[in-house]
C-alpha positions in Angstrom: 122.1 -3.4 2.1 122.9 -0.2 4.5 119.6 2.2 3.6 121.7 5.8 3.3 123.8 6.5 6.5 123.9 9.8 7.5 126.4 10.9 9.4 126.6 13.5 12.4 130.6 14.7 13.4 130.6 16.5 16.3 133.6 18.3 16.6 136.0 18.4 19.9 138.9 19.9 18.6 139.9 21.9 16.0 141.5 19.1 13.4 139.5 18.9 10.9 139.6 15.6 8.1 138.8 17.6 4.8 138.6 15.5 1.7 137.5 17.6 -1.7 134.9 16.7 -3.5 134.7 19.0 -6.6 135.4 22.4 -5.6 133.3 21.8 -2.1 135.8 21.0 0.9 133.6 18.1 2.7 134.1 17.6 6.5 134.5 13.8 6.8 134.8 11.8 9.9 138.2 9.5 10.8 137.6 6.4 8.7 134.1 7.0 7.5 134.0 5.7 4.3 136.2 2.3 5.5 133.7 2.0 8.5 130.8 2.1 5.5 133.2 -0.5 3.0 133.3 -2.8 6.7 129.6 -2.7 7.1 129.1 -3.8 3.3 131.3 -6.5 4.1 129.1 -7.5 7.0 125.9 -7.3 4.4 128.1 -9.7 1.8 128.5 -12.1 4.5 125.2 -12.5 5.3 124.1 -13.2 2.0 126.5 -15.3 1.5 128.5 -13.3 -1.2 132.4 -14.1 -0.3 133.9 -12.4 -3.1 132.1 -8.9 -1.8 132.8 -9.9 1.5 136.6 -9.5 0.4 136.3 -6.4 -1.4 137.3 -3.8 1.7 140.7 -6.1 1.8 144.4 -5.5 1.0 145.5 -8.2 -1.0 148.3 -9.0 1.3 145.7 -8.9 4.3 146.6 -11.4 7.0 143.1 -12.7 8.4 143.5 -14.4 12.2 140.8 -16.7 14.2 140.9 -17.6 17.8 142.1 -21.0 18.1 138.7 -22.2 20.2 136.7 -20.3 16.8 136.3 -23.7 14.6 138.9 -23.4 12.1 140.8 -21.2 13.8 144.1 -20.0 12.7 145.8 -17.3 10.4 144.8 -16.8 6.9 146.6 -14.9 4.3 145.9 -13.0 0.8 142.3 -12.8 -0.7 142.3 -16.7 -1.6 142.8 -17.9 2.1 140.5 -15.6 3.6 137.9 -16.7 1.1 138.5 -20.3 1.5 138.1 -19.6 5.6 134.5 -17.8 5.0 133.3 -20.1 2.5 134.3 -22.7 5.1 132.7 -20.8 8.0 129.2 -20.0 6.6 129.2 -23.5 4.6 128.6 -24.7 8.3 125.0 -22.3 8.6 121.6 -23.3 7.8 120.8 -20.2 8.5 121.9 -16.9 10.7 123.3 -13.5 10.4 126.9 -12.0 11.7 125.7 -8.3 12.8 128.0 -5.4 13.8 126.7 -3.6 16.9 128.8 -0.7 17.7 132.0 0.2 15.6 135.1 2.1 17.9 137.5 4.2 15.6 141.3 4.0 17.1 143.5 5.5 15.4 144.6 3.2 11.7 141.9 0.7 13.8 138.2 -0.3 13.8 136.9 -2.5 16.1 133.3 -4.1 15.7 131.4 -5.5 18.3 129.6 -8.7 16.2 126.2 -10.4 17.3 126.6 -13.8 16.2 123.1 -15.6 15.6 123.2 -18.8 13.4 121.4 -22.1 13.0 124.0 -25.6 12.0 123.1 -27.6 9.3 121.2 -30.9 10.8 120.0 -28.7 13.8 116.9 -27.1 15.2 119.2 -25.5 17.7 120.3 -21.5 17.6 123.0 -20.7 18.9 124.4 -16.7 19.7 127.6 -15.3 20.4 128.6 -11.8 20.9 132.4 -11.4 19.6 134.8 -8.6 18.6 136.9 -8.1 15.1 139.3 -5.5 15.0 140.3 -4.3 11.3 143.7 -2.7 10.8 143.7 -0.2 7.7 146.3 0.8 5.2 145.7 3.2 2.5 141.7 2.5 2.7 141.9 -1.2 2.7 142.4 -3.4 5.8 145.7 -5.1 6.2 144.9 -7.1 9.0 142.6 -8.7 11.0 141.9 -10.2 14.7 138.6 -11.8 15.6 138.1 -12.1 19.6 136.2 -14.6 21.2 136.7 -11.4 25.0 135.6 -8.1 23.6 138.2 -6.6 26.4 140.8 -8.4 25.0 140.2 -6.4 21.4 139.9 -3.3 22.9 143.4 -3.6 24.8 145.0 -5.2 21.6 143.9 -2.1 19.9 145.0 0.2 22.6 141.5 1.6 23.5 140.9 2.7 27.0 137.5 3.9 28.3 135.8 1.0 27.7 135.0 -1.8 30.5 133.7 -5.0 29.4 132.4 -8.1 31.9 132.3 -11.2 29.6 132.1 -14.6 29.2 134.6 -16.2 27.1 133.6 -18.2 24.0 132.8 -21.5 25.0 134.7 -24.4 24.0 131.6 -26.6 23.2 128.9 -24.0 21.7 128.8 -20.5 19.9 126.7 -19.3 22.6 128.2 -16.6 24.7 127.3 -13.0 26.4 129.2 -10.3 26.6 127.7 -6.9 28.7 129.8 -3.6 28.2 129.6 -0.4 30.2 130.9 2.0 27.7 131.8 5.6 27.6 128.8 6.6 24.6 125.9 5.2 23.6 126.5 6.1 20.0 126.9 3.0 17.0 129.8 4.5 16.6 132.7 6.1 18.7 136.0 7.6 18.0 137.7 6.6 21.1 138.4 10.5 23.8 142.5 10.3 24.6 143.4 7.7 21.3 146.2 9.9 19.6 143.9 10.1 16.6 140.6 10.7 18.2 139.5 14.5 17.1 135.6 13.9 17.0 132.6 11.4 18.2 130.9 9.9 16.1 126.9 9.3 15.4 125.5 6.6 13.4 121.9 6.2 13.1 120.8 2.6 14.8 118.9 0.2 13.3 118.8 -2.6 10.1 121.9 -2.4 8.7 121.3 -5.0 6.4 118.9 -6.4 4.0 116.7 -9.0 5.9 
């Protein structure tokens, strides 16, 4: 799992997101500890663990694919998204679903995903770099909307300052590439000029899950 994160907030206003911990007011960044619940999700995924994978969601979360994403489609409540991941990673011999960068707007996170897996009955890898954006409510997500066009998720989620030139998924293969020219080069980023952006974020890069 994630080895301890720490966590630089560098301040560019004066809103502050205090939450108390004992008699110690802590100075915690927009959406930190769902950004960490997200990134244990990812970890659960890999290791094949759906029921932890489902842990950061509301129970009336409404899950939605890409129709070109096999088994694409929208899936509802715990059981349905479970049933859809089971399904998913039932299709892997092997491979890993990665989060490169996560984008803080506003109630919404967006991960940029690195997609490297191996069928069953194949020597062939394939790679595929995607976007999910989660939607929040009260700490746990409510909804969420893979993309096979990382532009397309940040202008669904109304980020701006971001410029993407991709490839779209591919009809016949998981392999795609996506290259991004983007405004930080931190892991992650609370988007300048979102309505709830008060800080930027650091995250330290690296293995974010076991291997």
């Amino acid at each position: 799992m994630v080895v301890g994160i720490a966590i630089a907030a560098f301040l560019q206003c004066a809103c502050n997101d205090r939450r108390r911990e004992g008699n110690v007011d802590t100075l915690i960044p927009p959406l930190a500890i769902e950004m960490e619940a997200l990134r244990k999700a990812y970890a659960a995924f890999n290791r094949n663990d759906i029921a932890a994978t489902v842990e950061a969601l509301h129970p009336q979360i409404e899950w939605t694919e890409p129709p070109e994403f096999p088994g694409g489609g929208t899936y509802h409540g715990h059981e349905g998204v479970k049933a859809y991941l089971s399904q998913s990673r039932a299709r892997w011999a092997e491979g890993r679903s990665e989060p490169e960068r996560f984008i803080v707007a506003g109630d919404k996170i967006i991960v940029f995903v690195h997609v490297r897996a191996r069928l069953k009955d194949s020597r062939q890898w394939h790679e595929a770099r995607l976007a999910d954006v989660f939607t929040f409510r009260n700490g746990k997500v409510i909804q969420m909307r893979a993309f096979a066009d990382r532009q397309q998720a940040l202008e669904w989620a109304g980020v701006k300052g971001f410029r993407c030139k991709s490839s779209r998924y591919p009809a016949q293969s998981i392999t795609s590439h996506h290259k991004c020219r983007v405004t930080s080069n931190h892991e992650s980023t609370t988007m300048r000029g979102h309505p709830s952006a008060t800080r930027r974020l650091a995250l330290p890069a690296g293995d974010l899950f076991d291997r």
